[in-house]
Backbone as CSV, one residue per row, in Angstrom:
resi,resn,N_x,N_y,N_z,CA_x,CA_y,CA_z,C_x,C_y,C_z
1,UNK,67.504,-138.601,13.723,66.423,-139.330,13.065,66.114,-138.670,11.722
2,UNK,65.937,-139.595,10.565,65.456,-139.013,9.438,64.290,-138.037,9.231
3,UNK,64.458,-137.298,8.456,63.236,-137.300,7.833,61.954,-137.704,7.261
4,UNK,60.790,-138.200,7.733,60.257,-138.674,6.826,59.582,-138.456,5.960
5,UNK,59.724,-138.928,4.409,59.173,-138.519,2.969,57.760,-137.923,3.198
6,UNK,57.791,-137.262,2.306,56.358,-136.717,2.881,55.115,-137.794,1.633
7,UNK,54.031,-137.399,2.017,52.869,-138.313,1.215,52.638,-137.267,0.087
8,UNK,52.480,-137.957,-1.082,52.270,-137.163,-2.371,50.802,-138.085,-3.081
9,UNK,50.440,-137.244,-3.359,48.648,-137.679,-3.850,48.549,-136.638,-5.116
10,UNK,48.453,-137.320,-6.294,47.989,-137.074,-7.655,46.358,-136.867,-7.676
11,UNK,46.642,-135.253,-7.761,45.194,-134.893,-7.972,43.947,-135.067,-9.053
12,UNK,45.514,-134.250,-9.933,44.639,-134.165,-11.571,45.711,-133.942,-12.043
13,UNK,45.972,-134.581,-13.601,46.820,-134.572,-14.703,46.394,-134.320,-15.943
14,UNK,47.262,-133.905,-16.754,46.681,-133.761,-17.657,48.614,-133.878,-18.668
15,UNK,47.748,-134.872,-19.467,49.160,-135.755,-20.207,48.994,-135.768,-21.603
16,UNK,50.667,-135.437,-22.086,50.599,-135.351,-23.642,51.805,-136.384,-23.810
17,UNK,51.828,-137.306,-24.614,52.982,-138.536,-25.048,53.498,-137.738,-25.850
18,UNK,53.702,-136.220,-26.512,54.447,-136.013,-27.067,54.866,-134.591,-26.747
19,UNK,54.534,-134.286,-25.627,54.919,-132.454,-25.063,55.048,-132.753,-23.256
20,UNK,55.164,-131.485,-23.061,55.195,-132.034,-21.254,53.733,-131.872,-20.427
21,UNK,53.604,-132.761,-19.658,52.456,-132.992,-19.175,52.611,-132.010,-17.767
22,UNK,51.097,-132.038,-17.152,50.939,-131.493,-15.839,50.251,-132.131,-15.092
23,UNK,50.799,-131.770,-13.815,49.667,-132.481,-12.923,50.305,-131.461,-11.091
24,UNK,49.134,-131.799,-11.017,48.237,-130.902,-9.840,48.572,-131.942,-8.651
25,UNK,49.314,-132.091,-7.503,49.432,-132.773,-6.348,49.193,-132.184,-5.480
26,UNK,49.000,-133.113,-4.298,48.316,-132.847,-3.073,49.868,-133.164,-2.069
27,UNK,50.437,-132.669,-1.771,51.654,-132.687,-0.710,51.319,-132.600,1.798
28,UNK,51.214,-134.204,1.637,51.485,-134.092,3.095,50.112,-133.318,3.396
29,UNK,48.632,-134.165,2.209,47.656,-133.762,2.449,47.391,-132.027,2.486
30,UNK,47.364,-131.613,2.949,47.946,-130.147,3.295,48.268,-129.013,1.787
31,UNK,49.453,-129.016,1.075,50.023,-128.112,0.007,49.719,-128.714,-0.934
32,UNK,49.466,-128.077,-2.099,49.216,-127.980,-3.289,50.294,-127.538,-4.702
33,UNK,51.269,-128.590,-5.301,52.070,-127.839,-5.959,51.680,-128.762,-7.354
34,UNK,52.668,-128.255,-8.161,52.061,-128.095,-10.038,53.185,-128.626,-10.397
35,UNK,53.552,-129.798,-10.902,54.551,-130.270,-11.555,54.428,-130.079,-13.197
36,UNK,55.590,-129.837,-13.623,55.133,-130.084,-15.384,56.521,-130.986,-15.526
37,UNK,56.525,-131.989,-16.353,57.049,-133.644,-16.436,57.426,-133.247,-18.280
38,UNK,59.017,-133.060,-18.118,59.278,-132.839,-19.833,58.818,-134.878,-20.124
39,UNK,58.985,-134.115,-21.834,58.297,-135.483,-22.579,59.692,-135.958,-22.796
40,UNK,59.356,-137.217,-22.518,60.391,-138.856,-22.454,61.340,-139.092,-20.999
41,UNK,60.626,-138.524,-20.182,61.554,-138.949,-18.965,60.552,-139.970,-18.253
42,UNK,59.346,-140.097,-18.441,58.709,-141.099,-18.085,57.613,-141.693,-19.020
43,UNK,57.719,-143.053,-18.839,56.369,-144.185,-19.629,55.088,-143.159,-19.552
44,UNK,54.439,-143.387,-20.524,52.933,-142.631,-21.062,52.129,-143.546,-19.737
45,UNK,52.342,-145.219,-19.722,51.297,-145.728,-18.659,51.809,-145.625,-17.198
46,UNK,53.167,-145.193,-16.695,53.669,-144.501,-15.477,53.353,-143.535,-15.463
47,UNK,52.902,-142.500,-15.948,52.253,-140.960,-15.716,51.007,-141.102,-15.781
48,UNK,50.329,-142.524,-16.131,49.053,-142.544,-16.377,47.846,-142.839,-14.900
49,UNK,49.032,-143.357,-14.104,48.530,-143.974,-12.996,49.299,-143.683,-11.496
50,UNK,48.771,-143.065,-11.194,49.145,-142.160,-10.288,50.208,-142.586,-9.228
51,UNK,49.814,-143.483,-8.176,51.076,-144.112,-7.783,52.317,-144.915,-7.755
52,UNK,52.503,-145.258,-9.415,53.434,-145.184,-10.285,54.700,-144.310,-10.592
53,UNK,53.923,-143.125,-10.872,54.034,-142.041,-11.155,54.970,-141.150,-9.884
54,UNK,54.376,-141.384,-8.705,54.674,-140.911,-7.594,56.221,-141.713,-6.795
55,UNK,56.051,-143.276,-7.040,57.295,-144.054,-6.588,58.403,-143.459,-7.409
56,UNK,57.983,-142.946,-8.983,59.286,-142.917,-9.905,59.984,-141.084,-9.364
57,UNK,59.227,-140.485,-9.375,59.267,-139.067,-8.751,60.898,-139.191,-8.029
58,UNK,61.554,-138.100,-8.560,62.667,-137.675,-7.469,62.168,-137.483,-6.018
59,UNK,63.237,-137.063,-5.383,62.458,-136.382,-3.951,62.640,-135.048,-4.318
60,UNK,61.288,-134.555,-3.569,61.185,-133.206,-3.959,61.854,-131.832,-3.048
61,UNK,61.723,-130.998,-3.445,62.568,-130.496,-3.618,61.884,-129.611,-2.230
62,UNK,63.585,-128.995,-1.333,63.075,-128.512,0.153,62.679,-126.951,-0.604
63,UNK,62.415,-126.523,0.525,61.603,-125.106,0.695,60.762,-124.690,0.109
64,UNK,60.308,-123.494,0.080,58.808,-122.878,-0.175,58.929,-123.097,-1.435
65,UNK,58.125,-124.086,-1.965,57.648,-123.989,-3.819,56.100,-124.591,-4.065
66,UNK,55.868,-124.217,-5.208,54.536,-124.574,-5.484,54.209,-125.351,-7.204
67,UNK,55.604,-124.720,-7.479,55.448,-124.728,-8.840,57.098,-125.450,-9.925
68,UNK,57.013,-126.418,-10.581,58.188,-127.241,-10.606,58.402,-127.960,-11.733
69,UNK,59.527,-128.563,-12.281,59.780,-129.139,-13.927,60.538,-130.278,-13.388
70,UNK,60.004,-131.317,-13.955,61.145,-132.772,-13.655,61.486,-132.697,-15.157
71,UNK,62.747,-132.918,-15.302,63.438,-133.595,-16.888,64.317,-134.366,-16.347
72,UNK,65.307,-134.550,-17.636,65.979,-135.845,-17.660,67.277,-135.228,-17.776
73,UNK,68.047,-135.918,-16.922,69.608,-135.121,-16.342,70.205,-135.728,-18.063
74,UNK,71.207,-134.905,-18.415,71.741,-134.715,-19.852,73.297,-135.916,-19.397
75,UNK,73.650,-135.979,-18.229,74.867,-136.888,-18.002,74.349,-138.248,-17.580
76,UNK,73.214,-138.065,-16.811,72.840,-139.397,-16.236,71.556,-140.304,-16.948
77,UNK,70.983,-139.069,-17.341,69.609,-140.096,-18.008,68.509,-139.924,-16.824
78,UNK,68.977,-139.635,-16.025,67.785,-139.828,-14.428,66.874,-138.361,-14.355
79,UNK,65.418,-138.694,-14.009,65.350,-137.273,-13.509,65.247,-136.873,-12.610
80,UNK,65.433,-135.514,-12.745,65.561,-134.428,-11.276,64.533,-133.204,-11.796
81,UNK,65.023,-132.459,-10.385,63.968,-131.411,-10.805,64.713,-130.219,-10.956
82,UNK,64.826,-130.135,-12.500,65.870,-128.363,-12.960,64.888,-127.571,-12.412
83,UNK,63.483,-127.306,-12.357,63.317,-126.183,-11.934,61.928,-125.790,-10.245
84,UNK,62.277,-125.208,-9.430,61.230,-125.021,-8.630,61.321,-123.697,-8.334
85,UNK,60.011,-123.146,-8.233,59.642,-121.591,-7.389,58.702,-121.318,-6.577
86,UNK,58.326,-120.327,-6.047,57.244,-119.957,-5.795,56.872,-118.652,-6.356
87,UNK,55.770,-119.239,-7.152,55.026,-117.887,-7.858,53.675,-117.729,-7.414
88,UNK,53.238,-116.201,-7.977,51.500,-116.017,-7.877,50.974,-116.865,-9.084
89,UNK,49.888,-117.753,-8.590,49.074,-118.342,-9.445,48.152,-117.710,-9.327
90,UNK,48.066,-117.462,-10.839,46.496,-116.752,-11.372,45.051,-117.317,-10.907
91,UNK,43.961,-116.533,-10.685,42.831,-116.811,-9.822,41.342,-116.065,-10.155
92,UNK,40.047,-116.727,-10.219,39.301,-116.365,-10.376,38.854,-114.657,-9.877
93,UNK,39.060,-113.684,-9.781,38.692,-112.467,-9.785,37.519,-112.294,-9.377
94,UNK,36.408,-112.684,-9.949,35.568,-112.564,-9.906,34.601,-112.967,-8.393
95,UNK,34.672,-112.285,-7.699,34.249,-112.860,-6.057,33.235,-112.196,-5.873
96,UNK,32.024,-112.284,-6.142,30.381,-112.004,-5.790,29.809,-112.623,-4.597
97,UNK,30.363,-113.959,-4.123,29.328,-114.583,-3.417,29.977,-114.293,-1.821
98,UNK,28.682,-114.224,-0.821,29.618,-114.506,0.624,30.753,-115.679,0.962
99,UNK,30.046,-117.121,0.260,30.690,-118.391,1.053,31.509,-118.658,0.308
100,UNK,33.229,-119.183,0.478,34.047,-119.490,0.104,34.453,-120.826,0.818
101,UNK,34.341,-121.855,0.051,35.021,-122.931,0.221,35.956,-123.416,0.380
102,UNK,37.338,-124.021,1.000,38.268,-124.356,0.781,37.924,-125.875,0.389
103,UNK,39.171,-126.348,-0.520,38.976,-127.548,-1.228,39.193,-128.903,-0.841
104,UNK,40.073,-128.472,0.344,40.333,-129.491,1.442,39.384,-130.041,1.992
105,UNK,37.892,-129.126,2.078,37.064,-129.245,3.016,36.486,-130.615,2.384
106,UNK,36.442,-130.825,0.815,35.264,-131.494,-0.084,35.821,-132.748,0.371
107,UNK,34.891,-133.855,-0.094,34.865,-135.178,0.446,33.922,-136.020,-0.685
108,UNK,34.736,-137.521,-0.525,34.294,-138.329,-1.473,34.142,-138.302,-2.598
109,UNK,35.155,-137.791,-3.821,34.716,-136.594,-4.763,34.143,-138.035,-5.938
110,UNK,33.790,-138.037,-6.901,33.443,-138.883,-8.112,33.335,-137.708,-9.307
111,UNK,34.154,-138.173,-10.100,34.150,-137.354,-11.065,33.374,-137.397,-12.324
112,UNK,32.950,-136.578,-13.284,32.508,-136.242,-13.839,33.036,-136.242,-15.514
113,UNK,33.632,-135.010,-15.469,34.582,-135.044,-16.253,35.519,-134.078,-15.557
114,UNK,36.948,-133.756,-16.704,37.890,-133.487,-16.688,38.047,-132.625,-15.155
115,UNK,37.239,-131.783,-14.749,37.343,-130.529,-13.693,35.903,-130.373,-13.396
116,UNK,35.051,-131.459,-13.429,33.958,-131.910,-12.512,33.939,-132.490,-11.933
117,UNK,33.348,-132.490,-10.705,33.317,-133.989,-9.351,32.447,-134.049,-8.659
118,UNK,31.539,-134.397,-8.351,30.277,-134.788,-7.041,31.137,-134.714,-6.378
119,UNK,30.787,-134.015,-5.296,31.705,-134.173,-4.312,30.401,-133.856,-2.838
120,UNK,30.861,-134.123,-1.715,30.131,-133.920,-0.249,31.151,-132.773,0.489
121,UNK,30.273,-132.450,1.402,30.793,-131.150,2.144,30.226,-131.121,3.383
122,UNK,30.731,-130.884,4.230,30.081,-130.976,5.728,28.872,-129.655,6.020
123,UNK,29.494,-128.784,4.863,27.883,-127.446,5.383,26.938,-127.959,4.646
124,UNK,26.365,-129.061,3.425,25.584,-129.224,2.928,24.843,-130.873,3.351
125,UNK,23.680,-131.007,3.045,23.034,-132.239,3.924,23.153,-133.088,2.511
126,UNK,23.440,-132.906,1.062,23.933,-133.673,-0.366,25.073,-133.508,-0.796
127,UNK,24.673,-134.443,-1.365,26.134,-133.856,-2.738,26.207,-132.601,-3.289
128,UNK,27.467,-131.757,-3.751,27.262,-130.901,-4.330,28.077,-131.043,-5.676
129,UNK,27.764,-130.103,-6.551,29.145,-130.363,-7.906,30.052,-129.435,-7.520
130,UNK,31.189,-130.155,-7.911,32.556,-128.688,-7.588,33.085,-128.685,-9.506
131,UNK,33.035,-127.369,-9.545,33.895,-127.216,-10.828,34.925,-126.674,-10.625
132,UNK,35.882,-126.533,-11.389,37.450,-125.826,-10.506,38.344,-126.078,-12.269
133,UNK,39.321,-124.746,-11.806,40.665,-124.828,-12.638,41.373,-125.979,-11.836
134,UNK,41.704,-127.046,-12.736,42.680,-128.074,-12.422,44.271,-126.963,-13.035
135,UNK,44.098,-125.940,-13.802,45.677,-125.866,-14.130,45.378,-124.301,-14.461
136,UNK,46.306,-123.678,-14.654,45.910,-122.562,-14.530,45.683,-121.778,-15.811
137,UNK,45.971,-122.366,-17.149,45.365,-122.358,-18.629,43.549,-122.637,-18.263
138,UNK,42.897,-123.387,-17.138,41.931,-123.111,-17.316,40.876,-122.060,-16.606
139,UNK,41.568,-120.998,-15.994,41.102,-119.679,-14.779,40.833,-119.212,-16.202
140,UNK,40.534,-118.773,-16.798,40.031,-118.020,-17.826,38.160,-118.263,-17.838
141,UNK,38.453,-119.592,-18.300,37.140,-120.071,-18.604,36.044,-120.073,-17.115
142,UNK,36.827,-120.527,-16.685,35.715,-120.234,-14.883,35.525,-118.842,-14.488
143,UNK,36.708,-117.960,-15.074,36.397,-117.051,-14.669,34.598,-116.361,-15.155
144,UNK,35.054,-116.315,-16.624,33.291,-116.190,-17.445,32.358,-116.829,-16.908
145,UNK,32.200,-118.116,-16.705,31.305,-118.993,-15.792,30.859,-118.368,-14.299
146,UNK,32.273,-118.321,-13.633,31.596,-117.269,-12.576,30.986,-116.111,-12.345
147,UNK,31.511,-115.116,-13.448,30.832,-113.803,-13.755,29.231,-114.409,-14.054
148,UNK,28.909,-115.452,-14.981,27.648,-115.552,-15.361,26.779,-115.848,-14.265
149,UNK,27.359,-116.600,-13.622,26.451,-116.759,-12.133,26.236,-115.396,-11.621
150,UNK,26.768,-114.924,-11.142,26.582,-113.533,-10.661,25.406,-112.806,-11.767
151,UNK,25.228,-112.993,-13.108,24.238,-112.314,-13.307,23.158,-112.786,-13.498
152,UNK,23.285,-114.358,-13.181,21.738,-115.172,-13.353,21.236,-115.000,-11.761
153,UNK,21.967,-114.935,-10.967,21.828,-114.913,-9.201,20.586,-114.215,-9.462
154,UNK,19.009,-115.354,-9.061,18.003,-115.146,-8.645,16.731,-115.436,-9.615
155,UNK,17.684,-115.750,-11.101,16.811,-115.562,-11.908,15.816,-116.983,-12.597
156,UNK,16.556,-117.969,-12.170,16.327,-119.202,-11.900,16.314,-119.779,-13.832
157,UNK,17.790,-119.527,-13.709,18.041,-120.185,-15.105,18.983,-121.075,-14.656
158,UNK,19.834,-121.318,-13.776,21.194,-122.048,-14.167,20.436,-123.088,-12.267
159,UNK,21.718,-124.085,-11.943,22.004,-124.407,-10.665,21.915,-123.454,-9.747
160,UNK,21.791,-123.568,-8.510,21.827,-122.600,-7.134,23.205,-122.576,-7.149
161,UNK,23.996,-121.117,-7.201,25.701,-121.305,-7.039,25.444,-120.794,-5.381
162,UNK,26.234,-122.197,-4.486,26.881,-122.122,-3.248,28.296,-121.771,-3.021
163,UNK,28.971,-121.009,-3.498,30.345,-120.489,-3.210,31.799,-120.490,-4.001
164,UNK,32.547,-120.015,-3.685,33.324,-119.642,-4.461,34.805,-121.124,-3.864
165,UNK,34.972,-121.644,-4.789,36.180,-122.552,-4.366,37.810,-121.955,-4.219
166,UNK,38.176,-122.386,-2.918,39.559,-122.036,-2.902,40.761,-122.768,-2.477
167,UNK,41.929,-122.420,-3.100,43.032,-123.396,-2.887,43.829,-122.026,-2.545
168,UNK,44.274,-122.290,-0.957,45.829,-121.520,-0.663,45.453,-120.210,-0.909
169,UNK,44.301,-119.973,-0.678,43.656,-118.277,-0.864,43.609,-117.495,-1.997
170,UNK,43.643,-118.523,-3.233,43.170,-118.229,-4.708,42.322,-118.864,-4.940
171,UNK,41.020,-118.134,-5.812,39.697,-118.901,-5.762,40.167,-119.350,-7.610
172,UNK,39.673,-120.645,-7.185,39.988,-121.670,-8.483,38.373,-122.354,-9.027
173,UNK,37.761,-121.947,-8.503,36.318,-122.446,-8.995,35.118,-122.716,-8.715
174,UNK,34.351,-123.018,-7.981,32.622,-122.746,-7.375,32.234,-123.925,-7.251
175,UNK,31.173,-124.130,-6.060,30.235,-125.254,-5.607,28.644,-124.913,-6.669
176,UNK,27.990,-125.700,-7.101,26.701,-125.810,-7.425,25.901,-126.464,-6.518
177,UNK,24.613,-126.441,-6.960,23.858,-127.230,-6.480,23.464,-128.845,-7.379
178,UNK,23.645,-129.800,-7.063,23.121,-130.966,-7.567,21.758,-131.223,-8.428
179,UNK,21.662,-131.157,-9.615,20.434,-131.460,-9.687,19.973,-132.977,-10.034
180,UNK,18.978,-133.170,-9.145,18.975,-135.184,-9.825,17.482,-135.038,-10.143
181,UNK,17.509,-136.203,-10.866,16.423,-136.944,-11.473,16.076,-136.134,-12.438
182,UNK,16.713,-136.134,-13.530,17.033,-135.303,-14.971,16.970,-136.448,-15.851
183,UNK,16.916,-135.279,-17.230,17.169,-136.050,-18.613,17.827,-134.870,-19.344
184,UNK,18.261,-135.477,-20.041,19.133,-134.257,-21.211,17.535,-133.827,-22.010
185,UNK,17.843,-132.620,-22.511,16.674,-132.267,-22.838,16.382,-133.300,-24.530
186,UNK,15.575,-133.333,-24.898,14.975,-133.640,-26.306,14.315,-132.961,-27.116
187,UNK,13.507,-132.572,-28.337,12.706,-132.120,-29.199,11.444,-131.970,-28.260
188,UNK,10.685,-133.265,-27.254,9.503,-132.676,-26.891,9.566,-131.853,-25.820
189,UNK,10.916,-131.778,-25.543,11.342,-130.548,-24.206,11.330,-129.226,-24.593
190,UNK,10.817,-128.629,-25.809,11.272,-127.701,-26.600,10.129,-126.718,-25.565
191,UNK,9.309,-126.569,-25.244,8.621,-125.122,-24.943,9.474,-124.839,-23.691
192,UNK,10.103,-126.152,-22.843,10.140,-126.059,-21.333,11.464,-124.896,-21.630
193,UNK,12.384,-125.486,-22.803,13.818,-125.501,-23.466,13.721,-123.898,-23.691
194,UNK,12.614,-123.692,-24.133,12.528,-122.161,-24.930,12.326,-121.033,-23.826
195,UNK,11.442,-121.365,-22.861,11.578,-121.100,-21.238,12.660,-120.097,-21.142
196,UNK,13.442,-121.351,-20.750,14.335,-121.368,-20.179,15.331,-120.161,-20.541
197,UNK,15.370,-120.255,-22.082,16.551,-119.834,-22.692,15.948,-118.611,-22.968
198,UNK,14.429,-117.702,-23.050,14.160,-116.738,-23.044,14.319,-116.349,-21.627
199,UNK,14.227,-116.581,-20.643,14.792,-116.034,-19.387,15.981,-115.766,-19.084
200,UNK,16.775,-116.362,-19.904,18.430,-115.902,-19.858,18.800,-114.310,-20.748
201,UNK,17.907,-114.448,-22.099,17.968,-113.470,-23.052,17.514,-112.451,-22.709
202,UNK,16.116,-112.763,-21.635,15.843,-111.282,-21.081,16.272,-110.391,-20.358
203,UNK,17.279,-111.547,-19.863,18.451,-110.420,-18.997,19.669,-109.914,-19.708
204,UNK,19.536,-109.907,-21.092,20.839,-109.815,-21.981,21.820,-110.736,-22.000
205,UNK,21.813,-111.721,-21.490,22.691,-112.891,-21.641,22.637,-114.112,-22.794
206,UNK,23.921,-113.941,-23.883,23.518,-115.057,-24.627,24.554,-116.637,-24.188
207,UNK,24.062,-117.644,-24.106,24.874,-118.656,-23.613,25.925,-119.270,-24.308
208,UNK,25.590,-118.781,-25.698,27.180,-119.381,-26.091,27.550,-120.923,-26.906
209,UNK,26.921,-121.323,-25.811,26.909,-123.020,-25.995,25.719,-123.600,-25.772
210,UNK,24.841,-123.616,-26.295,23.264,-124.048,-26.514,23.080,-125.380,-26.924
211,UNK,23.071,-126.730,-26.170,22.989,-128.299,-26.956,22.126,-128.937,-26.162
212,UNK,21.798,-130.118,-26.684,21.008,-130.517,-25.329,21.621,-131.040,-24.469
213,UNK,22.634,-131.562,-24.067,23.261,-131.879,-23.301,23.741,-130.777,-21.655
214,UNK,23.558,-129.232,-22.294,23.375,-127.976,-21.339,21.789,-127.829,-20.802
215,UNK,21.264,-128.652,-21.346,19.338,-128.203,-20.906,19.381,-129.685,-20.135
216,UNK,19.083,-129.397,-18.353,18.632,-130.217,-17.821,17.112,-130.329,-17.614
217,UNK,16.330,-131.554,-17.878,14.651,-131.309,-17.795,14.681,-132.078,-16.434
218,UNK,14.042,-130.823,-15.309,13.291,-132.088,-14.456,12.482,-131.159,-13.646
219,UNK,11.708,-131.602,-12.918,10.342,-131.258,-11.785,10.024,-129.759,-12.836
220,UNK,9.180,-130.510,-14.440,8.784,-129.911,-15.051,9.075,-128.149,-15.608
221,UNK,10.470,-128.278,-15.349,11.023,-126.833,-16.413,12.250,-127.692,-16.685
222,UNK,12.808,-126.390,-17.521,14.868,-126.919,-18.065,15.926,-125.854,-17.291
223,UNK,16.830,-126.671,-16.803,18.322,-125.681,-16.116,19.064,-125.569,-16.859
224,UNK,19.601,-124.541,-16.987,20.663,-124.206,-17.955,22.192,-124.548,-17.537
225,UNK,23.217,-125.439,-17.857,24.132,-125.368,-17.452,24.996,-125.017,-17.906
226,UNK,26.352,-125.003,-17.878,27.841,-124.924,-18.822,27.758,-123.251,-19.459
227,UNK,28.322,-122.355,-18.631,27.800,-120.545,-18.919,29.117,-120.093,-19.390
228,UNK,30.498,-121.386,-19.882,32.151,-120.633,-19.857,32.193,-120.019,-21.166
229,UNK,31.231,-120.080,-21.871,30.653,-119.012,-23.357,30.217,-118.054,-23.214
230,UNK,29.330,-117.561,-21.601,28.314,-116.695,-21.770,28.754,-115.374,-21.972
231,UNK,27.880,-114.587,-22.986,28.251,-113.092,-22.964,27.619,-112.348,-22.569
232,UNK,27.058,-111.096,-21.744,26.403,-109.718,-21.740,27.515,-108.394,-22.222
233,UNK,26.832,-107.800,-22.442,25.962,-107.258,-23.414,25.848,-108.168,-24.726
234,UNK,24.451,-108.561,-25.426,24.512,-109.616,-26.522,23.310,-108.814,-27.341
235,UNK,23.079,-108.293,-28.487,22.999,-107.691,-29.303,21.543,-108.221,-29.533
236,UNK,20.226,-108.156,-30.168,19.071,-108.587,-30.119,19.219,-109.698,-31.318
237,UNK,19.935,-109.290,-32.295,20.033,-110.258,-33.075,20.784,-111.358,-33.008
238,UNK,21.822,-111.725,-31.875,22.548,-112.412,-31.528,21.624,-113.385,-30.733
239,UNK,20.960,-112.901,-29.818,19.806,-113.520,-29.034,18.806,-114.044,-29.945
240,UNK,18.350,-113.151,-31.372,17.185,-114.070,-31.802,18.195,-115.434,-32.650
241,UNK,19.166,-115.473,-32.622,20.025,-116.356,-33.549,20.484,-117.584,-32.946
242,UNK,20.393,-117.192,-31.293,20.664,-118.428,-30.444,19.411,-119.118,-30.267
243,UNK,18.074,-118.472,-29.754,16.998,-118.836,-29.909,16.617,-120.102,-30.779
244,UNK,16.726,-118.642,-32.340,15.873,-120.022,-33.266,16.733,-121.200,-33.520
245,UNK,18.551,-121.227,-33.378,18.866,-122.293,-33.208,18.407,-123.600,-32.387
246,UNK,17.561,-123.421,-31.313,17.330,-123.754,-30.358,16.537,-125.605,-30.843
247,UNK,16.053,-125.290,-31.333,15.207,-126.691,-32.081,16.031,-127.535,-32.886
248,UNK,16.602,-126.976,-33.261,17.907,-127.487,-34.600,18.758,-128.407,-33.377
249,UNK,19.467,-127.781,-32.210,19.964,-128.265,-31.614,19.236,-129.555,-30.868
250,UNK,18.097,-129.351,-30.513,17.306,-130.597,-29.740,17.389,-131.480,-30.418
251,UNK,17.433,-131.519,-32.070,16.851,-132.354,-32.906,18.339,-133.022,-33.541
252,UNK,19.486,-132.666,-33.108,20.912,-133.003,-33.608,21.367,-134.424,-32.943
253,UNK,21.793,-134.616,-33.543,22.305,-136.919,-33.376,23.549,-136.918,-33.082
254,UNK,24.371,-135.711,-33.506,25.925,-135.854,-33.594,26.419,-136.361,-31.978
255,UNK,26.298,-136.069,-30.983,26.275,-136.230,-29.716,27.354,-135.117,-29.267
256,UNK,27.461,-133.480,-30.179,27.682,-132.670,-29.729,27.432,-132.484,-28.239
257,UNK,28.912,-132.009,-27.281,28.079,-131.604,-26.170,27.355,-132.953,-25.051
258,UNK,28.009,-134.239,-25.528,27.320,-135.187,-24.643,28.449,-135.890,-23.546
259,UNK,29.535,-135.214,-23.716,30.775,-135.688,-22.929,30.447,-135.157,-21.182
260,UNK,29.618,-133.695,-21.191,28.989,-133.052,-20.188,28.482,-133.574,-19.349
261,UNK,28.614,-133.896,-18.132,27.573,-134.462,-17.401,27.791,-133.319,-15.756
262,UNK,27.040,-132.405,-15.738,27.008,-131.445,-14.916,26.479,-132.030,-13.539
263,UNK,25.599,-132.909,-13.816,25.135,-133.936,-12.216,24.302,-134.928,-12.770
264,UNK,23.561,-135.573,-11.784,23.436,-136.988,-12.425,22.454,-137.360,-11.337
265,UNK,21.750,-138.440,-12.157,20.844,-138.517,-11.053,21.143,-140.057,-9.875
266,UNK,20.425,-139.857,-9.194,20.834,-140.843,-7.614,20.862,-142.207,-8.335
């Protein structure tokens, strides 16, 4: 009796029509491997749409891999896959919290943007946000984000961080807490705004990325979100410079910073 094909589920991609793209699959529910797709072996709107994408796919390739290149055979025109391995994928470091998530666990996800998602979880009675490296060019930036949690832990500037996210026993990115019934902050949010952002400074932390679109207003203060800028140790004058920016930014039209949507309300 055959084999049968296994199920392939397109997680997250990320596509260039003129370089090679990536994307993040879900294998037989279960494994997690990383394709990178050289440029011109497939249509820009076949890579665009996932089970498209997946019918055109060679069969993949047996034994332990995680990590893999489809191009275009030089005699036939067809592709295959020149390359598969198994390597260490790079991983958040930074592990402060007790609870670790696996990613399998999350449910119903709705996304956000690029490596945001509402998502549900069976230990929580809501939604929670999951942020995560979709690729591994982005463990850098979560990594800072996660360190910053760890030094706001208690101080009640940012979301409640519930745990550390993991894929295959590399932590790739963290649960938040949801916040609803928000507004992006505005000009008359400015004392709640200033709050906020002097409670971050007093702990030596400057954020980096200060817009209104990072100041959530609701049940009368502002949350600070988006920390993949944040620095400690930050210099007093660095802090009074983010500060007095602080109004300038409320009062800006450009829609800097409005692509963000960290949670949302019901």
């Amino acid at each position: 009796m055959a084999n049968e094909s296994p199920t392939i589920q397109v997680l997250q991609a990320s596509i260039d029509p003129d370089d090679t793209s990536d994307f993040r699959v879900l294998v037989d529910n279960k494994f997690v491997k990383y394709i990178v797709i050289d440029p011109g072996v497939y249509a820009l709107d076949d890579m665009c749409f996932g089970p498209s994408l997946i019918s055109l796919l060679p069969p993949l390739p047996s034994g332990v891999w995680n990590k893999a290149r489809v191009s275009q055979h030089l005699d036939t025109g067809e592709p295959y896959f020149s390359e598969f391995s198994r390597v260490q994928l790079p991983g958040i470091t930074k592990i402060w919290h007790s609870n670790q998530i696996d990613h399998l666990a999350l449910r119903e996800p709705r996304k956000l943007r690029s490596n945001v998602y509402e998502v549900t979880h069976p230990d929580f009675e809501s939604p929670v946000i999951a942020k995560f490296a979709r690729f591994e060019w982005e463990v850098p930036q979560l990594e800072v984000e996660t360190t910053a949690y760890s030094w706001i832990e208690g101080h009640q500037i940012g979301p409640e961080f519930l745990g550390h996210l993991v894929e295959e026993g590399r932590v790739i990115g963290f649960l938040i807490a949801r916040i609803t019934n928000f507004h992006h902050a505005t000009i008359e949010d400015f004392p709640l705004c200033q709050s906020a952002l002097s409670r971050l400074h007093h702990v030596g932390i400057k954020h980096g990325d200060v817009n209104k679109h990072n100041l959530l207003i609701h049940d009368e203060k502002a949350t600070l979100i988006d920390f993949d800028l944040a620095s400690r140790p930050a210099s007093e004058n660095q802090l009074k410079a983010e500060l007095h920016q602080l109004q300038n930014e409320l009062l800006d039209t450009s829609g800097r910073g409005g692509r963000v949507v960290e949670s949302s309300p019901p």
